[in-house]
PANU-915332 format. One line per 3 residues: number of its first residue (from 1); their letters; for each residue x, y, z of C-alpha. Coordinates in Angstrom, 3 decimals. Layout:
<sites>
NUM = A = X/Y/Z ~ ...
</sites>
This chain:
<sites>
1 = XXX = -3.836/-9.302/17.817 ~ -6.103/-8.760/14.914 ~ -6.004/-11.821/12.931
4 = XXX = -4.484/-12.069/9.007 ~ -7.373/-13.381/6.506 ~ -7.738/-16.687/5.550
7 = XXX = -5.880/-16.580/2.241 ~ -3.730/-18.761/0.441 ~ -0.780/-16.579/1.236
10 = XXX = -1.435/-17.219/4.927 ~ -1.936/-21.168/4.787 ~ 1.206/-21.041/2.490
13 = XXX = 3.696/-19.030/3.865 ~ 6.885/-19.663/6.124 ~ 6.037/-19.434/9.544
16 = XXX = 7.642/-16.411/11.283 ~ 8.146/-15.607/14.635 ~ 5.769/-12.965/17.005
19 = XXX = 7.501/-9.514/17.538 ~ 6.656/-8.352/21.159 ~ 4.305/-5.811/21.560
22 = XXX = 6.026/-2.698/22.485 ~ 6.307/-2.265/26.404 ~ 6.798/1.179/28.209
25 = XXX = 8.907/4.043/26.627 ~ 12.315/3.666/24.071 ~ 14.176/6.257/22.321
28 = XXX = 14.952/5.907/18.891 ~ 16.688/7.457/15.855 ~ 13.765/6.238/13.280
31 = XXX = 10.442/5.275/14.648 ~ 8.038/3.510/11.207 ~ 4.413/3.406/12.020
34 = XXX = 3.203/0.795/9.708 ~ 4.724/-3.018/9.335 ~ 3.854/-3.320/5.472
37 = XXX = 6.565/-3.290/2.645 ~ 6.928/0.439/2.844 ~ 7.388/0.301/6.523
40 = XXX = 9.566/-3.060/6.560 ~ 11.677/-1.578/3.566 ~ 12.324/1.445/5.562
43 = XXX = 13.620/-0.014/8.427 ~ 15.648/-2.330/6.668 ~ 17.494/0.524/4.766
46 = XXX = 17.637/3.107/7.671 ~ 19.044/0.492/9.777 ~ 21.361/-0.825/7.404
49 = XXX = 22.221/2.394/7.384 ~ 23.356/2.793/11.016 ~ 19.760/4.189/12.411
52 = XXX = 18.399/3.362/15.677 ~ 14.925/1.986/14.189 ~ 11.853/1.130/16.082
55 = XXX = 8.693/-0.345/13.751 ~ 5.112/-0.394/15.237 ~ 2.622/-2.503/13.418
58 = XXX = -0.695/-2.889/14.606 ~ -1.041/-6.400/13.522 ~ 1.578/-8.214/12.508
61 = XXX = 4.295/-7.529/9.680 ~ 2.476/-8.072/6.140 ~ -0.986/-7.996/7.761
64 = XXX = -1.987/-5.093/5.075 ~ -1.839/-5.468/1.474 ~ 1.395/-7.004/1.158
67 = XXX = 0.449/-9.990/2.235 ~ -2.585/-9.904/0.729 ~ -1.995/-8.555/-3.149
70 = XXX = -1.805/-10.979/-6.186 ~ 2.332/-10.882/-6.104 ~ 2.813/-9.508/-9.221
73 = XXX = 6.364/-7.500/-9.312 ~ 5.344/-4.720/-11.943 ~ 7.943/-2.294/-13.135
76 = XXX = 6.982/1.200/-14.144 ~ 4.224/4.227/-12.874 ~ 1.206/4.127/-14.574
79 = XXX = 2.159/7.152/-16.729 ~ 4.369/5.729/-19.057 ~ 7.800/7.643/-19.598
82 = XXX = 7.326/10.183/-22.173 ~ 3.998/11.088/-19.837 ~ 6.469/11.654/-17.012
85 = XXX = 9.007/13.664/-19.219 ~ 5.828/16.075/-20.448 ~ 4.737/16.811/-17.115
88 = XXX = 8.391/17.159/-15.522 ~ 10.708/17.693/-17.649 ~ 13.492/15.607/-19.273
91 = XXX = 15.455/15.483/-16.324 ~ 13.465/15.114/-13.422 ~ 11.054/12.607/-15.823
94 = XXX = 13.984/10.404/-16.850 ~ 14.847/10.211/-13.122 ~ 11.214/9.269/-12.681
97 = XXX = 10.951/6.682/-15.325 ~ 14.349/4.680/-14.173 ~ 13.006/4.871/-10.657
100 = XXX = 10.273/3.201/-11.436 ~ 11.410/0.613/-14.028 ~ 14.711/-0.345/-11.748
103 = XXX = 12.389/-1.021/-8.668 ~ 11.372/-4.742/-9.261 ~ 15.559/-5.412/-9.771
106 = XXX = 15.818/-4.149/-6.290 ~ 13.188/-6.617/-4.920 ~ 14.785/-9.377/-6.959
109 = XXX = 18.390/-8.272/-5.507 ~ 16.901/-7.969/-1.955 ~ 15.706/-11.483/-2.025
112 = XXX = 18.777/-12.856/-3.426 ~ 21.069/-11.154/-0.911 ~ 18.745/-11.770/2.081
115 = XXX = 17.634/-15.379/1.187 ~ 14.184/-14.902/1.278 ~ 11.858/-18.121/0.926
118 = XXX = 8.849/-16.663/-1.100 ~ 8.937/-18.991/-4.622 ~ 10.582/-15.534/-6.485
121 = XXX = 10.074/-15.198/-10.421 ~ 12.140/-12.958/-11.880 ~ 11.633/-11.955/-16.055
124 = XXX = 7.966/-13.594/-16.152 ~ 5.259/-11.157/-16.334 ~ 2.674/-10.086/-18.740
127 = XXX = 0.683/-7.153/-19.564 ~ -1.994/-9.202/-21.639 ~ -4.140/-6.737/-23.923
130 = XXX = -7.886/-7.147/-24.692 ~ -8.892/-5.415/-27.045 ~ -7.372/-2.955/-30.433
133 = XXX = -7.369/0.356/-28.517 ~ -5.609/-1.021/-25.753 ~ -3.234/-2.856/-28.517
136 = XXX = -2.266/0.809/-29.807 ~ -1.573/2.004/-26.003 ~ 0.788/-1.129/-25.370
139 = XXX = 2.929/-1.001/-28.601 ~ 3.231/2.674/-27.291 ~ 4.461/1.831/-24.184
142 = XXX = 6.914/-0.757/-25.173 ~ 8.098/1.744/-27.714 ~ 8.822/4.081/-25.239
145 = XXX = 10.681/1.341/-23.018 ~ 12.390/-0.224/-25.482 ~ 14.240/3.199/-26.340
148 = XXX = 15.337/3.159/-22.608 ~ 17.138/-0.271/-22.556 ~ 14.031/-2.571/-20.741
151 = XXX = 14.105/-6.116/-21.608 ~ 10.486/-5.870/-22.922 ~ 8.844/-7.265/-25.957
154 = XXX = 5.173/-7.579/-28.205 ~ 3.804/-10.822/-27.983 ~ 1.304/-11.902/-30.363
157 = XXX = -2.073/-13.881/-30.396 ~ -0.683/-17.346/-30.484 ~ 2.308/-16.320/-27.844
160 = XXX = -0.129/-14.928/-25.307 ~ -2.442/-17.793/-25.106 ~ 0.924/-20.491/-25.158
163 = XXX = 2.221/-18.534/-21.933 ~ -1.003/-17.773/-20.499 ~ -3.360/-20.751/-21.373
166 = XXX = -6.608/-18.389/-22.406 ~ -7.294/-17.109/-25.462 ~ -9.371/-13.837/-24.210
169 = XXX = -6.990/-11.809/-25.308 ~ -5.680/-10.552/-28.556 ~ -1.328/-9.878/-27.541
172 = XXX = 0.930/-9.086/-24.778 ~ 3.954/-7.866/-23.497 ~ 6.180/-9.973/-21.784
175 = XXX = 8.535/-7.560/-20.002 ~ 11.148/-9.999/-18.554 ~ 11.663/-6.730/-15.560
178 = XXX = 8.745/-7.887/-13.935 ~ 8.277/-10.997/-11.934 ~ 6.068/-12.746/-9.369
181 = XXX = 6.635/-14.366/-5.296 ~ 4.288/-14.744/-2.985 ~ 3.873/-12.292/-1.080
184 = XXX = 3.408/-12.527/2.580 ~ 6.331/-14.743/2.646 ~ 8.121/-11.452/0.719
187 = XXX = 7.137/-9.474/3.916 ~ 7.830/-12.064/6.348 ~ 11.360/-12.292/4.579
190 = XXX = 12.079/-8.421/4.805 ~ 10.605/-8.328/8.640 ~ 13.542/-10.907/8.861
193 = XXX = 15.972/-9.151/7.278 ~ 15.253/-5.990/9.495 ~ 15.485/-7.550/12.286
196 = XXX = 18.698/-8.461/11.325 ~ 19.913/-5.648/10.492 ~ 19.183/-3.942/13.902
199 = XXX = 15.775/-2.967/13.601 ~ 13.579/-3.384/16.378 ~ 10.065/-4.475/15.298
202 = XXX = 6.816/-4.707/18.001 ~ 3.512/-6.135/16.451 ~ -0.062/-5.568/18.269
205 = XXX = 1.239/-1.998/18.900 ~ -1.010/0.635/16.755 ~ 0.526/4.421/16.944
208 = XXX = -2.502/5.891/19.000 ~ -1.070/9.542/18.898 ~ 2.005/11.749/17.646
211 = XXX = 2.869/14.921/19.564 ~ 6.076/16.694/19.293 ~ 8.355/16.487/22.293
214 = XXX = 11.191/14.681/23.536 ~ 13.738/13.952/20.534 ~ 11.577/15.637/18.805
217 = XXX = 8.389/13.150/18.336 ~ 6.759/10.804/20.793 ~ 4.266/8.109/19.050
220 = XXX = 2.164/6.929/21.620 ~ 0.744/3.102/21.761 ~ -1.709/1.839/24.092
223 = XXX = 1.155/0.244/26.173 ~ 4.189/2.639/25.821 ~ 5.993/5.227/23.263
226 = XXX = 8.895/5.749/21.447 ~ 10.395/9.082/21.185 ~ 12.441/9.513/17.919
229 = XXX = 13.839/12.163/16.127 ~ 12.618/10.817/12.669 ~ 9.077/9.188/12.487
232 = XXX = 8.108/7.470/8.961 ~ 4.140/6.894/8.646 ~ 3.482/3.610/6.345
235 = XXX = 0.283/2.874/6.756 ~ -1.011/3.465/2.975 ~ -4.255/2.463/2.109
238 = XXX = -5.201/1.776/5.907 ~ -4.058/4.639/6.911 ~ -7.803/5.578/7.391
241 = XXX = -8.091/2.043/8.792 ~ -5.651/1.983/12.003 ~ -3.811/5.984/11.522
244 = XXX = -6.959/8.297/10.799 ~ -7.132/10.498/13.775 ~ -3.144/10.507/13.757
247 = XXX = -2.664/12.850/10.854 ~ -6.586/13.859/8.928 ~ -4.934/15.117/6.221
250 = XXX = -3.048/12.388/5.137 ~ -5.704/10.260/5.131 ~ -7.681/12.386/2.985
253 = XXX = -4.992/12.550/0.435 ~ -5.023/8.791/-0.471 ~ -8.147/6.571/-2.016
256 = XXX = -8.543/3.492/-0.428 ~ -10.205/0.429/-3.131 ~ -10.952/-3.385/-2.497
259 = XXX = -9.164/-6.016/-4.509 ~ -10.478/-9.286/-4.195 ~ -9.101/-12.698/-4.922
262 = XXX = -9.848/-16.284/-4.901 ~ -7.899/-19.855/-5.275 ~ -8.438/-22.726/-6.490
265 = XXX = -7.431/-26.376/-5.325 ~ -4.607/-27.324/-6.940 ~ -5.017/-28.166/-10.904
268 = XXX = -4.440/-31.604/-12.060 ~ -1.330/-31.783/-13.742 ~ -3.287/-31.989/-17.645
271 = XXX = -4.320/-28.512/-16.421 ~ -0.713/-27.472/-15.057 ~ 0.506/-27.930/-18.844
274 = XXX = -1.898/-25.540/-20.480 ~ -2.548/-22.423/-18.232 ~ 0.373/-20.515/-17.270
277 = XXX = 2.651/-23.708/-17.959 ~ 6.040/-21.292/-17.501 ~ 5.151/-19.741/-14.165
280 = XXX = 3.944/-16.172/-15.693 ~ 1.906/-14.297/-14.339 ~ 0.064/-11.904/-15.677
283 = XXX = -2.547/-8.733/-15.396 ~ -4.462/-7.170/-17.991 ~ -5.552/-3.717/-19.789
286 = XXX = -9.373/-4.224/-18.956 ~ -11.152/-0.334/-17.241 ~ -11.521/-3.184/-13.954
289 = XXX = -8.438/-5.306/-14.996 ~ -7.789/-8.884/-14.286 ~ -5.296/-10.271/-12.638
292 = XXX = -3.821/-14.134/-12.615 ~ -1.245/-16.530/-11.231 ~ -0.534/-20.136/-10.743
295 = XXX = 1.016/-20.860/-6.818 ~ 3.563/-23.203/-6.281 ~ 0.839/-25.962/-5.621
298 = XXX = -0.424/-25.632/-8.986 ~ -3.419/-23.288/-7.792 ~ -4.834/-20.992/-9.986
301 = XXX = -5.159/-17.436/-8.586 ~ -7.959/-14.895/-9.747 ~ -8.179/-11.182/-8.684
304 = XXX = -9.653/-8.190/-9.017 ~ -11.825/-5.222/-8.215 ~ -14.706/-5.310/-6.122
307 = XXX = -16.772/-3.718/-3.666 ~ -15.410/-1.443/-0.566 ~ -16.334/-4.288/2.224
310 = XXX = -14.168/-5.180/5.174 ~ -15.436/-8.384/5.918 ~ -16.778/-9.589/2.042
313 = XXX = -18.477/-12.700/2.142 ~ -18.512/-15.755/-0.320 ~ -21.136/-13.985/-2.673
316 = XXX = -19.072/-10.921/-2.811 ~ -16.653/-12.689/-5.012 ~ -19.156/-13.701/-7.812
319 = XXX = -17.058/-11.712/-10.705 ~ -14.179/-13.334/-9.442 ~ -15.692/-16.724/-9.988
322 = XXX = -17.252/-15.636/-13.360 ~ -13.485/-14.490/-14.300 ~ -12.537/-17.734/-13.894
325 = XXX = -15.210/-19.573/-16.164 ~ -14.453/-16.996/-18.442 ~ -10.887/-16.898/-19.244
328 = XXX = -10.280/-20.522/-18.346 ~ -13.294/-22.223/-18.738 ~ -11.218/-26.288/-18.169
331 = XXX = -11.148/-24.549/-14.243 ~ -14.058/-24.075/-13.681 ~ -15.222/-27.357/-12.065
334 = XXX = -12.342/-26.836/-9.523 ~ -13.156/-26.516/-6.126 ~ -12.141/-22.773/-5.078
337 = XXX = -10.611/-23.462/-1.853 ~ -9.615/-19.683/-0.275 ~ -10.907/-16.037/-0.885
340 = XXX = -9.921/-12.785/0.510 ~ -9.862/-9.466/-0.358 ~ -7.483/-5.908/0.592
343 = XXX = -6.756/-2.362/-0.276 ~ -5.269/-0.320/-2.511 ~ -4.148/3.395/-2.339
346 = XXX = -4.605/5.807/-5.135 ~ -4.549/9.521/-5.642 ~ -5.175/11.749/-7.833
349 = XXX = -1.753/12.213/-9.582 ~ -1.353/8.422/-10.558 ~ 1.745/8.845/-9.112
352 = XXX = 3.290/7.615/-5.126 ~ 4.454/10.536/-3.106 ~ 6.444/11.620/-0.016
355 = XXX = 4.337/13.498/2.355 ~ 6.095/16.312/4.108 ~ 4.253/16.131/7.128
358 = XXX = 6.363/18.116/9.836 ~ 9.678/18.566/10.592 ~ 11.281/15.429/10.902
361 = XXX = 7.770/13.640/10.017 ~ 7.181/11.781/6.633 ~ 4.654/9.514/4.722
364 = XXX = 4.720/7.973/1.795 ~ 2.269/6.187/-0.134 ~ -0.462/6.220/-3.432
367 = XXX = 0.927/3.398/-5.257 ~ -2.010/2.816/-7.550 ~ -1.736/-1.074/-7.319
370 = XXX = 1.933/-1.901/-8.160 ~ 3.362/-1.778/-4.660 ~ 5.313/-4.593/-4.392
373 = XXX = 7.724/-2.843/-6.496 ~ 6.963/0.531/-5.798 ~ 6.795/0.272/-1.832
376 = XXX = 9.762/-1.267/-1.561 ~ 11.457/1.066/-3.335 ~ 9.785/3.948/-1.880
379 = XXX = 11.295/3.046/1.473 ~ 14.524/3.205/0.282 ~ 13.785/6.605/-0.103
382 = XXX = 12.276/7.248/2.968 ~ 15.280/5.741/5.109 ~ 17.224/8.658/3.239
385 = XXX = 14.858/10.897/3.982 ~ 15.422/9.949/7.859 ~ 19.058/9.767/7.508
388 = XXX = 19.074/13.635/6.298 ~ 19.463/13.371/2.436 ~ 18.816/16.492/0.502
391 = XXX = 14.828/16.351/-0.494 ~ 16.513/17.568/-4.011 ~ 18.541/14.664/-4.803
394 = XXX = 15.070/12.212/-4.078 ~ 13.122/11.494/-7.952 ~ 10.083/12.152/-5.553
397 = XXX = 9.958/15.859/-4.161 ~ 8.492/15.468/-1.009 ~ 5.041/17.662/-0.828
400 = XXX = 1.872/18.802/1.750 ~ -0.344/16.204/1.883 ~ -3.381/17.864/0.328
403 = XXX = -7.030/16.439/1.015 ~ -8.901/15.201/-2.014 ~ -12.315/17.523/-2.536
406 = XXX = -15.098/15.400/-1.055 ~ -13.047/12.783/0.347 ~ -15.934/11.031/2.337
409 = XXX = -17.915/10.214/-0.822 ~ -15.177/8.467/-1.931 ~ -16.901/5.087/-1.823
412 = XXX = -20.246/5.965/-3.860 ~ -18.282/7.240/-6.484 ~ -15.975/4.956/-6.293
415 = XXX = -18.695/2.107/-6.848 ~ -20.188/4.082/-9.716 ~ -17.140/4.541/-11.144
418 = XXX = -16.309/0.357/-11.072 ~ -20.426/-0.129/-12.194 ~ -20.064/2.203/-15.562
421 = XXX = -16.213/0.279/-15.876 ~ -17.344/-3.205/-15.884 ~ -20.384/-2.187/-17.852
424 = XXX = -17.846/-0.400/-21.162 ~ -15.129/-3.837/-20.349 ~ -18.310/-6.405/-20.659
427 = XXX = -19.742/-3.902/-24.016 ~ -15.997/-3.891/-25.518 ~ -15.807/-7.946/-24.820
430 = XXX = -18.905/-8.329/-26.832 ~ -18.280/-6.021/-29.726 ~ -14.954/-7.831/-30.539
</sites>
């Protein structure tokens, strides 16, 4: 079984028992190819449901990015909701915009009503603004949320640095939708929950192939199939990872980046008091934004963006560390203790999609770095989609996954693109 990274969300985490790997042919309702929240979301609902579910993960559940991302629950697309109304309409954009700012409430509800151990913090997260451009853009956006009912408010100067201990930057907005938990223990809980609920879940099992026949699909593994009239592909940003040569397309659709993280030892408790002394975490409006969190040991968590490498090593991680001097320079003599790194899947219309993929055959994914939220939401709507909903009634119309123009030199630009980035954050940092 390929092995989870040595993170802190892997030394931390509940312990959680091995799903078999799947063994000669079954017959299912559902079949989810793809053990992340998406996929684990999915078969919760569709089971819950009354579906027959089968879920193949080629690792282990949460192997992927959720159990790997900083744990920050973020409400909201990045269009904001008056972007969403222009390009769809009032209706269809309202839809859009509630979708999206409702989602963390249905991760908060989920662990409540499943009991799932993973240190959950509703109401405590902060968009934390650097600069007086990006200080017009937020007011903007909490305008626009505040018409629409969310719990979200302007912080100023002095606020932001009491709730986040650094004085880098110059407000916030503390939208009490948002939250943090920690996030393989998130997945491990949902994997639970499915399992539960009926779902039959098989780890070490990659989908090698898809063929229609039978039910209507068979997903082959290298030790069996499953033949289901519904199959759900999860796999996200690693879809080109483990699920290329199952479906080209749909791996050329979505934009696979590297965010990388590292941990500190725990603080001492003078430390504890002054950065992020409520349990907030918090990202920022930097081009190559910042990301930060204090575990339940009292460890301070940095992440961010960095170069497309599977296997980064220790110098990889050097703007990490810098980060970390920077913003809260009484750290820096801390030993850092764990770092790790994992994708994220973008496209081109800032937006997550359903992928219409076949009869009976569905994807969904792009969720531009908020997919705690957004992929657990998202399955809801895929478990519909399997249980024969009307594609109308979805706030996501499902669409042809269409190949982005010169997918494969996606990671030169893409490392151009983070170069020129850094280069205007560190040239606005110095100006102010």
């Amino acid at each position: 079984m390929t092995e989870l990274p040595n993170s802190l969300w892997a030394a931390t985490a509940p312990e959680d028992p091995r799903d078999p790997q799947l063994e000669g042919n079954q017959i299912a309702d559902v079949c989810v190819i793809g053990g992340g929240y998406t996929g684990l979301s999915t078969a919760l609902h569709a089971a819950e449901a009354g579906g027959d579910v089968i879920l193949l993960e080629a690792a282990e559940p949460g192997w992927g990015a959720s159990g790997r991302n900083g744990g920050q629950v973020i409400p909201g697309f990045k269009l904001d909701p008056d972007d969403l109304v222009k390009r769809y309409g009032s209706e269809r954009g309202e839809r859009l915009a509630e979708f999206s700012g409702a989602a963390p409430e249905l991760v908060f509800d989920l662990i409540r009503r499943h009991r799932i151990d993973c240190d959950a913090r509703p109401g405590r997260w902060i968009h934390a603004v650097h600069g007086d451009a990006a200080l017009a853009e937020e007011e903007e956006r909490v305008r626009q949320w505040r018409e629409r009912g969310a719990d979200i408010e302007m912080l100023d100067r002095g606020e932001t640095e009491a709730l986040l201990g650094t004085n880098r930057y110059i407000a916030g907005a503390l939208d009490r939708r948002g939250g943090w938990l920690q996030p393989l223990a998130y997945a491990r809980g949902l994997a639970r929950a499915a399992r539960t609920a009926g779902a039959k879940l098989y780890a070490a099992s990659p989908a090698t192939d898809i063929s229609q026949g039978g039910r209507g699909w068979r997903v082959t593994t290298p030790s069996g199939c499953v033949e289901a009239e519904q199959v759900i592909m999860c796999t996200n940003a690693y879809t080109a990872h483990f699920a290329r040569r199952l479906w080209p397309r749909l791996a050329r659709s979505l934009i696979p980046i590297v965010s990388y993280q590292a941990a500190t030892e725990p603080l001492s408790d003078e430390l504890r008091q002054v950065i992020l002394p409520k349990g907030h975490c918090a990202s920022d409006t930097h081009r190559m934004l910042k990301y930060f969190c204090i575990d339940p040991d009292g460890r301070l968590v940095m992440g961010g963006r960095g170069r497309f490498l599977e296997n980064p090593g220790r110098g990889d991680f050097s703007h990490i560390i810098k980060s970390i001097e920077r913003f809260f320079p009484r750290a820096a003599g801390a030993k850092l203790e764990y770092f790790w790194s994992g994708r994220v899947a973008l496209n081109l219309g800032y937006l997550p999609e359903i992928y219409d993929l076949g009869p009976g055959l569905r994807a969904g994914g792009g969720y531009m770095g908020r997919g705690v939220a957004m992929a657990t939401a998202m399955g809801t709507l895929l478990a519909q989609c399997a249980g024969g909903a009307d594609p109308a009634s979805l706030p996501f119309q499902p669409t042809k996954a269409k190949p982005i123009p010169l997918h494969a030199l996606r990671r030169p630009g893409i490392e151009a693109a983070v170069a020129w980035k850094r280069m205007l954050d560190a040239w606005e940092t110095r100006s102010r």
